[in-house]
ZAMARGU-4260 file (C-alpha; in steps of 0.2 Angstrom, whole numbers, plus 5000, padded with zeros to 4 digits):
<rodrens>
0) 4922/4925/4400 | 4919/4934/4417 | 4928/4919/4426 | 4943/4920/4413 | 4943/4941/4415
5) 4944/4938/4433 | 4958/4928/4429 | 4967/4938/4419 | 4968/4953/4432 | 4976/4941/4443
10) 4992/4940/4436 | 5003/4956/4437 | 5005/4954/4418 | 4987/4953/4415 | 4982/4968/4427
15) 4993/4980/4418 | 4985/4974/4402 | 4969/4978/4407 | 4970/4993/4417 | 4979/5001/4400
20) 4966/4996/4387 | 4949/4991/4397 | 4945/5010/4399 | 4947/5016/4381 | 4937/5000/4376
25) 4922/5005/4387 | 4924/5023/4379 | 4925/5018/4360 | 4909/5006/4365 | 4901/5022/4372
30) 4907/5033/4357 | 4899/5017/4344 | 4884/5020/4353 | 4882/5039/4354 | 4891/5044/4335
35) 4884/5029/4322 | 4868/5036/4314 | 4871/5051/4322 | 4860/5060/4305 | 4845/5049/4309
40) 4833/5056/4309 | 4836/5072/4298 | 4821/5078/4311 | 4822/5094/4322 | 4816/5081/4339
45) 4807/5090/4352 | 4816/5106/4358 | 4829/5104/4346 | 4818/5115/4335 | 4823/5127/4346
50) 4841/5124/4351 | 4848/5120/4334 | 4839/5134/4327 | 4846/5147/4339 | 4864/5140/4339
55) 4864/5141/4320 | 4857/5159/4321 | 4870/5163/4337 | 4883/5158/4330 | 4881/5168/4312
60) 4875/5185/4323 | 4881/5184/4339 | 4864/5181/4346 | 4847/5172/4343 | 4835/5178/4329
65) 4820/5175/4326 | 4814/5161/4315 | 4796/5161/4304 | 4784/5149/4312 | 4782/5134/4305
70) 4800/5134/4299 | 4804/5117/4305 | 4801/5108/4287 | 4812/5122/4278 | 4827/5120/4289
75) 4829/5100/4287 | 4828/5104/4267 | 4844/5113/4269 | 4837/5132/4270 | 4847/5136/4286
80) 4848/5153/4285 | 4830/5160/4286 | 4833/5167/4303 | 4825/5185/4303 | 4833/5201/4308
85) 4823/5203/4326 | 4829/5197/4342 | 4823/5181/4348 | 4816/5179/4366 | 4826/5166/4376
90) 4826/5161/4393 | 4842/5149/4394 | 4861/5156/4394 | 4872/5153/4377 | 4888/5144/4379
95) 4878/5126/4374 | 4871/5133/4362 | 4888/5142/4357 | 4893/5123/4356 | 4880/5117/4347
100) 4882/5130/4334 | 4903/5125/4333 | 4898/5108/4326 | 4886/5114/4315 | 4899/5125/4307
105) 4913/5112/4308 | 4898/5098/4301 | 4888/5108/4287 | 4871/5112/4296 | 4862/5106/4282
110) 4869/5089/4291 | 4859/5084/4306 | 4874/5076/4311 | 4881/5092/4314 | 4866/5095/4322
115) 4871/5083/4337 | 4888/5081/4334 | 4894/5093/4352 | 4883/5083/4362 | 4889/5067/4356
120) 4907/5070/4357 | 4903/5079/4376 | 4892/5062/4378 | 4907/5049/4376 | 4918/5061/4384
125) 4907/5061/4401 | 4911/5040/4403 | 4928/5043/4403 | 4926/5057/4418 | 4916/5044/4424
130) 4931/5033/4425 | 4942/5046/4432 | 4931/5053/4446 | 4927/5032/4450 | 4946/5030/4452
135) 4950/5045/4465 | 4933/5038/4474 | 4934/5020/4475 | 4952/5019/4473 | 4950/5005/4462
140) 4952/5003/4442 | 4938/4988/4440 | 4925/4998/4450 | 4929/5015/4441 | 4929/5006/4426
145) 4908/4995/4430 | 4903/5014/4435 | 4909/5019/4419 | 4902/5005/4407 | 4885/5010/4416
150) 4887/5024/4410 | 4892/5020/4393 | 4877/5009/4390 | 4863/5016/4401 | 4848/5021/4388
155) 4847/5041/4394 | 4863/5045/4394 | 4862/5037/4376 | 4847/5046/4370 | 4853/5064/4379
160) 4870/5061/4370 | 4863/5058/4350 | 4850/5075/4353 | 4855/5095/4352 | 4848/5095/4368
165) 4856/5107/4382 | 4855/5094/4396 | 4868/5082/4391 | 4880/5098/4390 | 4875/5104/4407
170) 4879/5087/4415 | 4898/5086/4406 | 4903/5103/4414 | 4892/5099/4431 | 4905/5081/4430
175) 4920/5091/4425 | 4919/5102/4439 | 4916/5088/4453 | 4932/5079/4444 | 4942/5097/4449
180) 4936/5096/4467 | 4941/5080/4470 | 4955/5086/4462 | 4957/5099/4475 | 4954/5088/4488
185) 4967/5075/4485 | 4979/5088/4486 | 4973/5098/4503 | 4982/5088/4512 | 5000/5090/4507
190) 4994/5108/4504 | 4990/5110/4523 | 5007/5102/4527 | 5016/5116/4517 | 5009/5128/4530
195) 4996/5139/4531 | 5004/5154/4520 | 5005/5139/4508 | 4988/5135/4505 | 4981/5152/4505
200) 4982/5157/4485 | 4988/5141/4474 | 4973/5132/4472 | 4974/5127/4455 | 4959/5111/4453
205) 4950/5123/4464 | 4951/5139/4449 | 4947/5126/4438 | 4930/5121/4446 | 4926/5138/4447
210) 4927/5140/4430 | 4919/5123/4422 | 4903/5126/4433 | 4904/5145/4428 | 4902/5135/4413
215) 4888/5125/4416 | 4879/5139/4423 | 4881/5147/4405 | 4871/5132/4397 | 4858/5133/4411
220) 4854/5142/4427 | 4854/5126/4436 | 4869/5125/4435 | 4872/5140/4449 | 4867/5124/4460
225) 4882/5116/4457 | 4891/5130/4458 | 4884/5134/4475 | 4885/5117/4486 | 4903/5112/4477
230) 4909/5127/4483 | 4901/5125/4500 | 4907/5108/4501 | 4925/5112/4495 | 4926/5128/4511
235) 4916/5117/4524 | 4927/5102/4523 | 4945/5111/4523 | 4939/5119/4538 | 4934/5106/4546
240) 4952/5095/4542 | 4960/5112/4548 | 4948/5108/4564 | 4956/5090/4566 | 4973/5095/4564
245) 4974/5111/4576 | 4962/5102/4588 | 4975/5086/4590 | 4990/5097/4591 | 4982/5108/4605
250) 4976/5094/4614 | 4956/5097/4608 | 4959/5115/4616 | 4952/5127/4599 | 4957/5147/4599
255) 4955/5160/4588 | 4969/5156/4578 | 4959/5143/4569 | 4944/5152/4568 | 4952/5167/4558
260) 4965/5155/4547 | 4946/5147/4542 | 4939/5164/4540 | 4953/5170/4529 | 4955/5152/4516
265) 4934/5152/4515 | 4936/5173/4510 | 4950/5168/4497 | 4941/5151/4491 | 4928/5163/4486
270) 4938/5174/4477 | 4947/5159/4469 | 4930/5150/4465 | 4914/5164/4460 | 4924/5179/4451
275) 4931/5166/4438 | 4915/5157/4436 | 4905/5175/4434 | 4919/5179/4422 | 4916/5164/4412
280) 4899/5166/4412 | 4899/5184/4406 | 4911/5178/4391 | 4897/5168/4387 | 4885/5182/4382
285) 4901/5190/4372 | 4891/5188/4354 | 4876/5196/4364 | 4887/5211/4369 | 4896/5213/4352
290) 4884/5213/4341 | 4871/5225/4351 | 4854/5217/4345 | 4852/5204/4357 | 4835/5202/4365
295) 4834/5217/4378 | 4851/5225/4373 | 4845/5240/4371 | 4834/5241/4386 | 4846/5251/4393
300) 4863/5260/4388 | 4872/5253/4400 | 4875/5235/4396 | 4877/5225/4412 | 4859/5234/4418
305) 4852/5229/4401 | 4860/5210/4404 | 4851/5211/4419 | 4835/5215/4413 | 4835/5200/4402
310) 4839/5189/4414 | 4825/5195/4423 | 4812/5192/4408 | 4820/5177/4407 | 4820/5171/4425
315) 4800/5174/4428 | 4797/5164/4412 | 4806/5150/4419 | 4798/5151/4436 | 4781/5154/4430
320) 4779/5140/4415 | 4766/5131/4421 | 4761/5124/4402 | 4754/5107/4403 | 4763/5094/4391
325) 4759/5078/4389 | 4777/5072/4393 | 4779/5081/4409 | 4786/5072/4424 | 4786/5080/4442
330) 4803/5076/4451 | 4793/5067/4465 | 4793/5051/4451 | 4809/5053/4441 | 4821/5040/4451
335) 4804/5028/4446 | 4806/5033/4429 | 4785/5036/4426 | 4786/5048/4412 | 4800/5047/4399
340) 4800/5060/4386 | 4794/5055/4369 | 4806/5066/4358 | 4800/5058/4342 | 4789/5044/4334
345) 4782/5042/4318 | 4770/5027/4317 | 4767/5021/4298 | 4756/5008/4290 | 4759/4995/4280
350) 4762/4999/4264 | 4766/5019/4266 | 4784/5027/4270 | 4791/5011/4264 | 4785/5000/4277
355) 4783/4984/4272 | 4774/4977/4291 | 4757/4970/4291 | 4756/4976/4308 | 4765/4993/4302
360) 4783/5002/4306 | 4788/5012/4320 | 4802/5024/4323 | 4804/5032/4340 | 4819/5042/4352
365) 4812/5038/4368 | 4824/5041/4383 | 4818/5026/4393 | 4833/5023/4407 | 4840/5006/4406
370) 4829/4997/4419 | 4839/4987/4427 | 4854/5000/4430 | 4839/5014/4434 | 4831/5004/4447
375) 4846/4997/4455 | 4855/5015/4453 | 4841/5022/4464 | 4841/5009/4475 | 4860/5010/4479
380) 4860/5030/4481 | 4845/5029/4494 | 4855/5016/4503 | 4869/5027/4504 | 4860/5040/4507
385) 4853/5030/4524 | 4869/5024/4528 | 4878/5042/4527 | 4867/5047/4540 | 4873/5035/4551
390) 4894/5033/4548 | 4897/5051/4539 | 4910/5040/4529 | 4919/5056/4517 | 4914/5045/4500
395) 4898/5041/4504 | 4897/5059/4507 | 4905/5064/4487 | 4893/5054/4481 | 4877/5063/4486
400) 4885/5080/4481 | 4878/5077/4465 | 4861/5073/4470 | 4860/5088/4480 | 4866/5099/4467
405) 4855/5091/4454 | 4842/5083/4460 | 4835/5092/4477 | 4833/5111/4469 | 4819/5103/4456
410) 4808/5100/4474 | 4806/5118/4475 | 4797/5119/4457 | 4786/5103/4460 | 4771/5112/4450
415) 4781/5119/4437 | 4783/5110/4418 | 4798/5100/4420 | 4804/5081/4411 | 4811/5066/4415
420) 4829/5071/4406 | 4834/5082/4417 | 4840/5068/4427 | 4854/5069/4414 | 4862/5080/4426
425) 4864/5070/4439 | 4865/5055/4433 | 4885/5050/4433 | 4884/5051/4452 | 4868/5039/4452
430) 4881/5027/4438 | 4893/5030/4453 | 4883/5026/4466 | 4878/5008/4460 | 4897/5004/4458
435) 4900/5009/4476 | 4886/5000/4483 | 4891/4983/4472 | 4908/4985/4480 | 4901/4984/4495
440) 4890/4971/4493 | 4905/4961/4488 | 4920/4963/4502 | 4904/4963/4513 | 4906/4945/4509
445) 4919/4934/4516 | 4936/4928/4508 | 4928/4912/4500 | 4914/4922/4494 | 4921/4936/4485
450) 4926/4928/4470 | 4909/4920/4468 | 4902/4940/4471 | 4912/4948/4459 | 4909/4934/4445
455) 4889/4938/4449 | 4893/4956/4447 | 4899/4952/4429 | 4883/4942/4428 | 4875/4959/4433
460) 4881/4970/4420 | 4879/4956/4404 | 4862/4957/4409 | 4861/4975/4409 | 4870/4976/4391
465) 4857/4964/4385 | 4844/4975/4393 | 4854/4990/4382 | 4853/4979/4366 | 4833/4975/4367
470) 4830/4995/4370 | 4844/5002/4359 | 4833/5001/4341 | 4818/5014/4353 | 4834/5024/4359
475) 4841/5029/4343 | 4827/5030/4330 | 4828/5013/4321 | 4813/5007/4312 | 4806/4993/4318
480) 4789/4983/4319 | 4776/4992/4330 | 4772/4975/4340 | 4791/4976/4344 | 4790/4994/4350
485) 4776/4990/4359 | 4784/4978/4369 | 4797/4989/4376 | 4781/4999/4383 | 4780/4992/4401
490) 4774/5004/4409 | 4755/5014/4405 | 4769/5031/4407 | 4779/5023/4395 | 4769/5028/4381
</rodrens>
């Protein structure tokens, strides 16, 4: 089958074939996997007892309500709508829950299919982005397309795509906006050829980053972090291909000129970039605003200061939690996958719950990454990493924006109560990063070799699907045996 694909894509016949229909099959495989079954379990799992909850009441009041403890059995029953009158304390931003709530409202919240359905649907549309950020990198539709099936069938983004968790939404605005700056980039080139007047105000893809990762900053702070180095990244490298053209056509000789032309782009990127991001995150809080009984809203009459005081409250929660759980996992170990996040099990014995199992049922949603992808994932973005430090080479470079953004803040809170699915953030560059390092590994090879490589590559990736199919039943709540479940257990963290 590989040998015969390979085939196939060498013919000019075959290639068009294949770079029409090969993307949209990897994202109906990723939709199969993220939408069927989406109503199992009809069980608020792990913090969707809060998320759900607050979207439902969010979206009928414009903010979050409190909910009676112990509510969780009620709600699942159908009784959506025992939110109280009082303002709930919560410490993340709205839009994703905003989302969350749409679905429910489109989907019947009595559904838990409604329940997940935003994340789903944001899920299967972040392979796709996958594809399309693959293609500006690698310039290549078969290596877009392997970072993409990664993606597809890795078991996190699986499990973060099937729960109302905020996470999975945080990383599909996080993606959109690198997809915007690459945007951006591809296009800075026949901008600077237009002049410098030219370039100085329309900077479409640039607006439009600004404004999907004011986005993700409004389904969680973290996502100021993308914000930030994006935008750093997008001023720092216009400057410095301004640098390489003036410098050539002055004979290495650099003036003023330069200086103050890079000066004046990096003033009007920001003005391009951060008012339209805070803009859209204030638009997020429009329900708190409106409705005037938001958490803190009345702390003070004006309602920017009262906003402000909440997100005080809110910011020294999130920096002081420091309550153990049992699942938490300190970013030190999360490219070694120690800890997953049990989100739900429910162990029965034979003969109870309708199991039928001398050695008893078990039913879990454990976001165990796919090993083999994790491990080689991790791999490849440390080699890159290494080998950016020594050739600077532009991709290599995109490639760790991610990381940076997603990954390196978490060092600073090292003793606060953090999980293993935050990776979900940062994971398409990680997807990204394996496909990059396999295409390197491949025309590292010589003439006669490459073939042999890229057939070995396929190998790669049937194994990783057969990894997918031997983990899916744990990732998406299925009942099985407890000696099988116990077997996917290969770590003591695992557990």
């Amino acid at each position: 089958m590989i040998a015969w694909l390979d085939k196939l894509r060498s013919s000019p016949t075959g290639r068009d074939l294949f770079e029409r229909v090969s993307p949209w099959l990897v994202i109906l495989l990723a939709g199969f996997l993220r939408l069927v079954n989406l109503n199992s379990p009809h069980r608020l799992v792990f913090d969707e007892t809060y998320y759900v909850k607050d979207a439902w009441s969010l979206f009928n009041t414009g903010a979050e309500r409190y909910w009676p403890s112990n509510y969780d059995s009620k709600f699942e029953a159908g009784l959506v709508d025992g939110f109280g009158a009082n303002a709930s304390f919560v410490v993340h931003p709205p839009l994703g829950k905003w989302l969350i709530g749409l679905g429910m409202w489109f989907g019947n919240p009595e559904n838990a299919w409604s329940w997940r359905i935003t994340t789903a649907l944001l899920g299967t549309a972040s392979v796709g982005l996958v594809f399309v950020v693959g293609r500006i990198l690698f310039k290549s539709h078969a290596w877009a397309l392997i970072a993409a099936f990664f993606m597809a069938i890795e078991g996190q983004a699986i499990v973060m795509s099937r729960v109302a968790l905020l996470d999975g939404i945080l990383g599909f605005f996080a993606l959109l906006g690198f997809w915007f700056l690459l945007r951006d980039r591809e296009a800075m080139v026949e901008r600077l050829g237009r002049g410098f007047i030219a370039t100085l105000w329309w900077r479409p893809w640039l607006m439009a980053m600004g404004l999907a990762l004011g986005a993700a900053a409004a389904v969680k702070w973290s996502g100021v972090y993308f914000l930030a180095i994006f935008s750093l990244y997008a001023v720092g490298t216009e400057a410095a291909y301004r640098l390489r053209i003036e410098s050539r056509a002055e004979n290495g000789k650099l003036g003023w000129d330069w200086l103050k032309k890079s000066a004046l782009q990096s003033l009007i990127d920001f003005l391009l970039i951060v008012p339209l991001a805070v803009l859209t995150y204030l638009a997020s809080w429009a329900g708190w605003f409106i409705s005037g009984t938001g958490y803190d809203r009345k702390s003070d009459p004006n309602p920017l200061i009262a906003l402000w005081n909440f997100h005080k409250d809110a910011y020294e929660f999130n920096i002081g939690l420091r309550t153990p759980h049992s699942y938490q996992a300190n970013p030190l170990t999360w490219l070694f996958m120690q800890r997953p996040t049990s989100m739900f099990y429910e162990g029965l014995d034979d003969g109870s719950g309708g199991c039928g199992l001398p050695s008893g049922c078990s039913s879990a949603i454990t976001p165990i990454p796919n090993p083999l992808i994790w491990y080689a994932s991790a791999a490849a973005i440390l080699w890159i990493a290494f080998r950016w430090l020594l050739d600077r080479e532009v991709v290599k470079g995109q490639l760790l924006l991610g990381l940076v953004a997603g990954y390196l803040p978490w060092f600073l809170y090292i003793n606060r109560t953090v999980f293993q699915f935050y990776t979900i953030a940062f994971e398409p560059w990680l997807m990204l990063g394996l496909a990059f390092a396999l295409r390197h590994w491949v025309n590292s090879r010589v003439a006669d070799e490459r073939k042999q490589a890229r057939i070995r590559v396929g190998y790669l990736c049937a194994a990783a699907f057969a990894l997918t199919l031997f983990f899916l039943p744990i990732w998406i709540g299925t009942e099985i045996p407890n000696w099988y479940w116990q077997i996917h257990m290969w770590l003591p963290g695992w557990i």
